[in-house]
VMD Tcl script that draws the C-alpha trace (Angstrom):
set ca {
  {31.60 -47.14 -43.86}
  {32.36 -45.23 -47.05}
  {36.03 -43.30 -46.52}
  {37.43 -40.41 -48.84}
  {40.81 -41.19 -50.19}
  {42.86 -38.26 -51.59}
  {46.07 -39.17 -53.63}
  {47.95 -35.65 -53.87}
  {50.86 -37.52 -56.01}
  {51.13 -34.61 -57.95}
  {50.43 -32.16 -55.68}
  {47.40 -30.31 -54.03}
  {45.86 -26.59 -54.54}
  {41.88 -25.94 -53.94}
  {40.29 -26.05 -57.21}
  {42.65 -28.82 -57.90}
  {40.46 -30.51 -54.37}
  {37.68 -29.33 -55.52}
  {37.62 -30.59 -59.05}
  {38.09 -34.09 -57.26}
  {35.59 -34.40 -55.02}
  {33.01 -32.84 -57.93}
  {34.15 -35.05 -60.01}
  {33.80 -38.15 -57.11}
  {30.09 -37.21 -56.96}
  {29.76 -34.24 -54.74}
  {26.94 -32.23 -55.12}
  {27.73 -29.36 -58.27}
  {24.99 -27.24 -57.73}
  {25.54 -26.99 -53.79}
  {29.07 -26.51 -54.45}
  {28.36 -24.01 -57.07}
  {26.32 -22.02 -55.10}
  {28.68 -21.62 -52.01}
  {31.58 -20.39 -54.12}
  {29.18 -18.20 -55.82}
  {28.22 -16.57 -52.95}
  {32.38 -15.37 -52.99}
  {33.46 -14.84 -56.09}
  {31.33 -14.56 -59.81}
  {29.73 -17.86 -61.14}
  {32.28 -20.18 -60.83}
  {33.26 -22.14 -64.10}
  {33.25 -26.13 -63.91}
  {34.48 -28.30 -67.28}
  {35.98 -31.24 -68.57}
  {39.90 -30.78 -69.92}
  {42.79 -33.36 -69.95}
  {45.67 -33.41 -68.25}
  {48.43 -35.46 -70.01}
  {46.14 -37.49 -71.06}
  {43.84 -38.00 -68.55}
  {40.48 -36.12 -68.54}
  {39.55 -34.13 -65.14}
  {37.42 -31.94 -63.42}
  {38.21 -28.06 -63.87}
  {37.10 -25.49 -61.68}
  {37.54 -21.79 -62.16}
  {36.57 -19.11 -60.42}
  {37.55 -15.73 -62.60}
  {38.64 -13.94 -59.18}
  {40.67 -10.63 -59.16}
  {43.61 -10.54 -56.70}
  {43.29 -8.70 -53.81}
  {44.74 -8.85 -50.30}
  {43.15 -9.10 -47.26}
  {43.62 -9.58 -43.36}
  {41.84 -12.46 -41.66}
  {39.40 -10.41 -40.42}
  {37.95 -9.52 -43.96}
  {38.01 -13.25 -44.86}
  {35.86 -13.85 -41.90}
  {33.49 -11.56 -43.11}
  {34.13 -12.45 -46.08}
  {32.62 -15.91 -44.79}
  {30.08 -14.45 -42.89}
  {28.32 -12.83 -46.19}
  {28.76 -16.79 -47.82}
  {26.99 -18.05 -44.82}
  {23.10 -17.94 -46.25}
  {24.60 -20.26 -49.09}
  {27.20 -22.76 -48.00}
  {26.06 -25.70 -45.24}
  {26.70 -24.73 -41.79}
  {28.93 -27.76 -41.36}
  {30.93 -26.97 -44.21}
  {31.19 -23.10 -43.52}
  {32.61 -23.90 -39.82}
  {35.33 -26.29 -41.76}
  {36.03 -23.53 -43.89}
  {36.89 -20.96 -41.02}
  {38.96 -23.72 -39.57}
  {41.02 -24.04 -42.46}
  {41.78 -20.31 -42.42}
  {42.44 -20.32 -39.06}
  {45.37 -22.78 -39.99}
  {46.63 -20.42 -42.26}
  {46.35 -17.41 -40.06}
  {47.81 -19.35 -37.58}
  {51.24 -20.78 -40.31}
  {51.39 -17.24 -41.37}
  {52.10 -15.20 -37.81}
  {54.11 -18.62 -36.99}
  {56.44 -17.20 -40.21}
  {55.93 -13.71 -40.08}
  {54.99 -12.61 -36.64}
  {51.95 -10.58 -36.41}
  {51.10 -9.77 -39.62}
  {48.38 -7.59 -41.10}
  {47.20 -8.73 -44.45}
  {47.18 -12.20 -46.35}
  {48.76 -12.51 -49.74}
  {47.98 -15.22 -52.51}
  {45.82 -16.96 -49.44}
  {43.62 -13.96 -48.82}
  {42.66 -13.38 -52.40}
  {38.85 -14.27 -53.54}
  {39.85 -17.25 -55.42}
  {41.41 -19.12 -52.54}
  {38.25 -18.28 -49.94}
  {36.15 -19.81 -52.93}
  {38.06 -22.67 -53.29}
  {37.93 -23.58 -49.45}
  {34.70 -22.68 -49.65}
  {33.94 -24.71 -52.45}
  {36.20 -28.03 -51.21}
  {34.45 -27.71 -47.69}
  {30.70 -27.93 -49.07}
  {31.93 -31.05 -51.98}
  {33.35 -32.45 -48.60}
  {30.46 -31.94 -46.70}
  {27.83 -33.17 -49.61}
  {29.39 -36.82 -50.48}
  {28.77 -37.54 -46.52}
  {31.61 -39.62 -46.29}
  {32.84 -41.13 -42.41}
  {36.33 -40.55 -42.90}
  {39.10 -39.53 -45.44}
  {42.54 -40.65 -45.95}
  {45.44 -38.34 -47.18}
  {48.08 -40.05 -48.94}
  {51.38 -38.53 -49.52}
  {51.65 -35.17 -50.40}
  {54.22 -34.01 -53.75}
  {55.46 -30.46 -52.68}
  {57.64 -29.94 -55.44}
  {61.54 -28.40 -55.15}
  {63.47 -25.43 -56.15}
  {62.20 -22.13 -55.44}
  {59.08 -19.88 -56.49}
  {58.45 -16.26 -56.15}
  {55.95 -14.52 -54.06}
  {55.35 -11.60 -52.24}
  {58.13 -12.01 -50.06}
  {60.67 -12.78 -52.60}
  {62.44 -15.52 -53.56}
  {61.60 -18.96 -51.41}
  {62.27 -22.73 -51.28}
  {59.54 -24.77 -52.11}
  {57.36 -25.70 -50.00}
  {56.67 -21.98 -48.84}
  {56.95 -21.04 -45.32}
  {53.62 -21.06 -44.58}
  {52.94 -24.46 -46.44}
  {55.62 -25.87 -44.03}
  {54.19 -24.38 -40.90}
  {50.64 -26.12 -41.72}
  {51.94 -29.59 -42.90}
  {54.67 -29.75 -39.34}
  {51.20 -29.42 -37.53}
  {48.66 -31.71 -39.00}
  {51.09 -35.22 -39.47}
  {50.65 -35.93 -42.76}
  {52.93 -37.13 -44.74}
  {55.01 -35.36 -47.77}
  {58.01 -35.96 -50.29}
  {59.23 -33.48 -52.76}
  {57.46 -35.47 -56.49}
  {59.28 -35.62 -59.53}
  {58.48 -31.87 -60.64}
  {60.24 -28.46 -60.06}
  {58.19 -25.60 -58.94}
  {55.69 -25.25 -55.97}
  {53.42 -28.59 -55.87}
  {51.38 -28.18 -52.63}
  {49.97 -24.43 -52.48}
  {49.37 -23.50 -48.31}
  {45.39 -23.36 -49.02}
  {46.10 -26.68 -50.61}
  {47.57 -27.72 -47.13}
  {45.53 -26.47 -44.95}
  {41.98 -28.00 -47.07}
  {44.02 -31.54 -46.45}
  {45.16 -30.94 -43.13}
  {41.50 -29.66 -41.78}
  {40.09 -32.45 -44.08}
  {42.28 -35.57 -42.23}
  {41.73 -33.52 -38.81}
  {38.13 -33.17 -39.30}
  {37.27 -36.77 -40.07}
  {40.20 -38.92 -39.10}
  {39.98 -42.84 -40.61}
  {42.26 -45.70 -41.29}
  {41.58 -47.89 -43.99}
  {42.14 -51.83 -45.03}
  {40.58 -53.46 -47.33}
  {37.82 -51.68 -49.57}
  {35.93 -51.79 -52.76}
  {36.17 -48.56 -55.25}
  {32.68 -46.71 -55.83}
  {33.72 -43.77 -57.43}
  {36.80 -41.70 -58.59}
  {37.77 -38.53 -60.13}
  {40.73 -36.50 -60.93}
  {41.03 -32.38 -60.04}
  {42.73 -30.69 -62.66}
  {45.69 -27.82 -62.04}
  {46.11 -24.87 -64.16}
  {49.54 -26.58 -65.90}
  {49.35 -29.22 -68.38}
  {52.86 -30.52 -68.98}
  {53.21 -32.95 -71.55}
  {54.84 -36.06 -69.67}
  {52.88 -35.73 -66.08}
  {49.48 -35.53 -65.18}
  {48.65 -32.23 -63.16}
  {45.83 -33.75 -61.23}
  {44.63 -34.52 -58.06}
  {42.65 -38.17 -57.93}
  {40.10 -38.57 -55.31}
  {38.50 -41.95 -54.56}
  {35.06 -42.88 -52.69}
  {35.34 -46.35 -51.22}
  {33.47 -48.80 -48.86}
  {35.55 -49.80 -46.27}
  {35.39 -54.36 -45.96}
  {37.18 -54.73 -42.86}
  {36.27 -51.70 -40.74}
  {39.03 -51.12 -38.77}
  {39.53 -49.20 -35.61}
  {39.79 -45.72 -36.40}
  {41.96 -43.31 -33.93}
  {41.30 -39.79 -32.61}
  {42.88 -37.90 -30.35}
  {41.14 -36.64 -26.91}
  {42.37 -34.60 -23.64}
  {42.03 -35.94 -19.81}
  {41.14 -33.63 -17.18}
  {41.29 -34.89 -13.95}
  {40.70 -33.30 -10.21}
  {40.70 -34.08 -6.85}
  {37.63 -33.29 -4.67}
  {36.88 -33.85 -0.86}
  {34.59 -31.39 0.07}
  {31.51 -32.04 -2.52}
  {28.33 -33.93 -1.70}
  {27.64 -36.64 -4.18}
  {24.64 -34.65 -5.05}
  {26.72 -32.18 -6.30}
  {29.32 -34.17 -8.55}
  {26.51 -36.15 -10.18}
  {25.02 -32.70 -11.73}
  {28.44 -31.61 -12.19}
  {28.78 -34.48 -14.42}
  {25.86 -34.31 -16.42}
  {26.43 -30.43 -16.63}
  {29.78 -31.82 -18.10}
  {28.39 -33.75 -20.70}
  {25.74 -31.22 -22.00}
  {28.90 -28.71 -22.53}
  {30.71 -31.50 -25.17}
  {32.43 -34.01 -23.09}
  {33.30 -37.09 -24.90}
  {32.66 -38.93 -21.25}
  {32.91 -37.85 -17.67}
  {32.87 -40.44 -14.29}
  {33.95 -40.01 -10.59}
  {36.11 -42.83 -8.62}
  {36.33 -42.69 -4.79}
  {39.32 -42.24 -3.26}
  {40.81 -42.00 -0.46}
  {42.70 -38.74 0.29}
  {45.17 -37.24 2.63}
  {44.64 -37.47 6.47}
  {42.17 -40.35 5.70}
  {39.17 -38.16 4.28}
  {37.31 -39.76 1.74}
  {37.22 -38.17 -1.40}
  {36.26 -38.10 -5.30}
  {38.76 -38.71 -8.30}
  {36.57 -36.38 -11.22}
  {37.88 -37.55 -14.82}
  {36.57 -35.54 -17.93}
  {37.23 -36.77 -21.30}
  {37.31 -33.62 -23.80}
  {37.85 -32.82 -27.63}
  {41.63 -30.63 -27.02}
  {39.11 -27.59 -28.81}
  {36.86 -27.81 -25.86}
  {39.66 -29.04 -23.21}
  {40.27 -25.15 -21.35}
  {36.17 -24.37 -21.46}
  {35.70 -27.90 -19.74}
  {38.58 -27.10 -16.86}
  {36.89 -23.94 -15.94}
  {33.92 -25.60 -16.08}
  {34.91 -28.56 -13.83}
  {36.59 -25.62 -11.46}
  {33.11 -23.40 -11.62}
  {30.95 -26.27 -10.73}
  {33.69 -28.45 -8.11}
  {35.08 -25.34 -6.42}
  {38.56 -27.00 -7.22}
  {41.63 -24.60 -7.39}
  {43.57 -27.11 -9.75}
  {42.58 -28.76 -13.41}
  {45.32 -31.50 -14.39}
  {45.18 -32.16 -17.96}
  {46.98 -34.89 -20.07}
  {47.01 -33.70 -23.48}
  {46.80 -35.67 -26.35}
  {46.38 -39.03 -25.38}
  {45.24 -41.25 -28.28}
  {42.70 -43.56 -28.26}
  {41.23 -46.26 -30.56}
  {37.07 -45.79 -31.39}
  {35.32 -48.62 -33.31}
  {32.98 -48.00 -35.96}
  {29.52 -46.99 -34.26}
  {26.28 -47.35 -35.94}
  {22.77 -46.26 -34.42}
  {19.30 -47.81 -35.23}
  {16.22 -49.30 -33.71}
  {14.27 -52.58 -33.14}
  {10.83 -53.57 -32.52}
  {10.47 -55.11 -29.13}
  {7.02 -56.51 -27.96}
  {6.28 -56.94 -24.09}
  {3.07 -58.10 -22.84}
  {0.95 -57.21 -26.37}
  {2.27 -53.54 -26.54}
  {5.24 -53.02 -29.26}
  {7.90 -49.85 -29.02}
  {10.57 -49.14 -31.56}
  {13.87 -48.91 -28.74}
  {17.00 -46.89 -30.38}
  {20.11 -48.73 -30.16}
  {23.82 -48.55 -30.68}
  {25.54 -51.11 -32.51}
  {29.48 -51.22 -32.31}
  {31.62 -52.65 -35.12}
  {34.53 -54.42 -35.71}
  {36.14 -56.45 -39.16}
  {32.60 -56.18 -40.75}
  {30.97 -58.02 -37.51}
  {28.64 -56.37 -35.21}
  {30.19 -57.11 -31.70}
  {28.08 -55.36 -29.70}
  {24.51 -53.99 -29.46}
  {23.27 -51.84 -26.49}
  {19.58 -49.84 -26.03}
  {19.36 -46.38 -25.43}
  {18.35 -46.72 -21.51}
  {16.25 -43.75 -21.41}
  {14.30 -44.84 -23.92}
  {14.29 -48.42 -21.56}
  {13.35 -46.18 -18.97}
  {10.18 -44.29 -20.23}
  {8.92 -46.97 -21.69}
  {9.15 -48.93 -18.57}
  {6.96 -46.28 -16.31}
  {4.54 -46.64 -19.06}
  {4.01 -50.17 -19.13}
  {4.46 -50.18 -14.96}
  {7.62 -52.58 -15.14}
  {11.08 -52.65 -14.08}
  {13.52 -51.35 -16.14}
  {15.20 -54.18 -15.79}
  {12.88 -56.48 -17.09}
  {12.58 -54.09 -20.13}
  {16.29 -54.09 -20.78}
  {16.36 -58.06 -20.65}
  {13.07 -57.88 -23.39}
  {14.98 -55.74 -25.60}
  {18.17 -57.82 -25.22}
  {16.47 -61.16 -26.04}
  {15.14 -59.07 -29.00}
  {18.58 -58.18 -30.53}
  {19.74 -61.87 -29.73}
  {17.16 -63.34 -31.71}
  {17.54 -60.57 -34.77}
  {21.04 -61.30 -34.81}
  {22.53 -57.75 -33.40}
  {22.63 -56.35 -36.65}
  {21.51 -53.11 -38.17}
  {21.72 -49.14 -38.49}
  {22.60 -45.90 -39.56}
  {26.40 -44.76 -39.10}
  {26.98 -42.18 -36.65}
  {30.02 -41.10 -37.67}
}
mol new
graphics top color blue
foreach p $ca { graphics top sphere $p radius 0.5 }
foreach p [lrange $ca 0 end-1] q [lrange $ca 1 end] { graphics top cylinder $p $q radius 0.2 }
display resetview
């Protein structure tokens, strides 16, 4: 599993991500064109920060203010040029900053330094390098904010600025104030790490190094490198990563069992992570169904009015935020051979500290395969199991 790693020692701004990850091996010319569908041609070079040569991007924008409605058209005119993964992470991060900046401010009408063409080009542009190395997680290590106080268009602030604050108390990661005076950690810088660790959450032991690059700031002080290193690794050990998930839960005693096994599969097709029903018994004896719906907190309220629409249930509990550990999952497929006729069968292999620990068939694909050949499915399922015993239980492509 190859993981990002971000080291932000000395800070973090968005050409100062972006320079990293180009510089890491993210696709220039993809990158390129996304910002360039925002601002002019962006420029890309080679300079040296205190010594140590980086990855420069500029992007020769004019300043100009703007309220989160023009960035999001703004981001609607990029969308023919910038990967539709990328361009979704993009709105998310300025959603984070919309959201830091009424959190300060109250409702506010325009952006300032955050709304300007530079900074939509540099999400832009750290979204799609993101997006084109194809990595399974990233890592955020420390963040340097800086001290003292900077000037903006509300005056004179502490460092970090409001909103930077407001985005870093929400996403967990971790800060300290660096060696350096001045403002360190920029809000779009923030919120690019913040949507970047939310996005594709990973914890990491042991690895080997396959690339790194450093993103270069603007300053170049003579005694500390104004750069932002980025590493692409291969994680050894594969560890359990974490996420977070919601869990909806209702009681039902008035549905047929018809009726809750389409409402879960309806379930599923809107997003769930997983969805099951456990009988219970209920009050005054009657016998009754305990509905549990595992959710993505983004898709947690359309899933309860879902589960109410489909269950005629007048009540949705939901335990927010539970955390849960996910081991490494990797899909692929294996030749199985029953009776002279041979099928490739998908599979999903789970993994954990490098070892493949288990390996299960796709049963549909079990299933179809059995009316063909005029067999029990279970018979099938035992072929294909024999299969992946003798082959070891090894193999795939990463989902993640």
């Amino acid at each position: 599993m190859q993981v990002l790693v971000l080291d932000p020692f000395h800070g973090a701004a968005g050409d100062m991500i972006t320079g990293a990850l180009l510089a890491c091996g993210a696709d220039r010319e993809a990158v390129v064109a996304a910002m360039r569908a925002v601002v002019a041609e962006p420029a890309v070079e080679t300079v040296t920060r205190a010594g140590i040569r980086a990855t420069k991007v500029r992007t020769h924008a004019t300043p100009v203010h703007r309220t989160f409605a023009d960035v999001e058209k703004k981001l609607d005119g990029a969308a023919p040029h910038v990967p539709a993964g990328a361009l979704a992470m993009a709105r998310r991060v300025f959603a984070r900053i919309n959201a830091a900046e009424e959190s300060v401010h109250g409702e506010h009408v325009h952006f300032h330094e955050v709304g300007a063409d530079d900074a939509i080009a540099d999400v832009v542009g750290a979204c799609t390098a993101l997006y084109t190395l194809g990595v399974a997680g990233v890592v955020i290590h420390p963040i340097a904010l800086g001290s003292g106080t900077i000037t903006g268009s509300h005056g004179t602030i502490p460092v970090p600025a409001p909103a930077t604050a407001a985005i870093l108390e929400k996403s967990g990661l971790a800060a300290f104030p660096g060696s350096d005076t001045g403002e360190l950690c920029t809000p779009t810088g923030a919120a690019i790490l913040a949507e970047f660790a939310a996005s594709l959450p990973a914890t990491l032991g042991t690895y080997t190094i396959l690339a790194t690059g450093y993103g270069a700031g603007t300053k170049d002080p003579k005694n500390v490198p104004n750069v932002l290193r980025a590493m692409v690794v291969e994680s050894t050990d594969l560890p359990l990563t974490q996420d977070t998930v919601d869990l909806l839960e209702t009681n039902v005693d008035d549905v047929s069992g018809e009726i809750i096994g389409e409402a879960l599969a309806r379930f599923m097709a809107a997003g769930a992570r997983d969805a099951s029903a456990i009988p219970i018994l209920m009050k005054k004896g009657r016998p009754g169904y305990l509905v549990t719906v595992i959710t993505s907190p983004a898709s947690s309220a359309d899933l309860a009015r879902l589960m109410a629409c489909e269950l005629g249930t007048l009540g949705v509990r939901c335990i927010p935020a539970v955390h849960r550990f996910v081991a490494d999952r990797t899909t692929g497929t294996v030749e199985v051979t029953i009776a002279g006729h041979t099928k490739s069968i998908p599979v999903k292999y789970g993994w954990m500290d490098g070892r493949c620990y288990t390996a299960k068939p796709e049963f549909d694909a079990a299933k179809d395969w059995a009316a063909e050949l005029g067999l029990p499915v279970r018979e099938v399922l035992m072929a294909i199991s024999d299969t992946l015993e003798t082959r070891g239980n090894a193999g795939g492509q990463s989902d993640q």
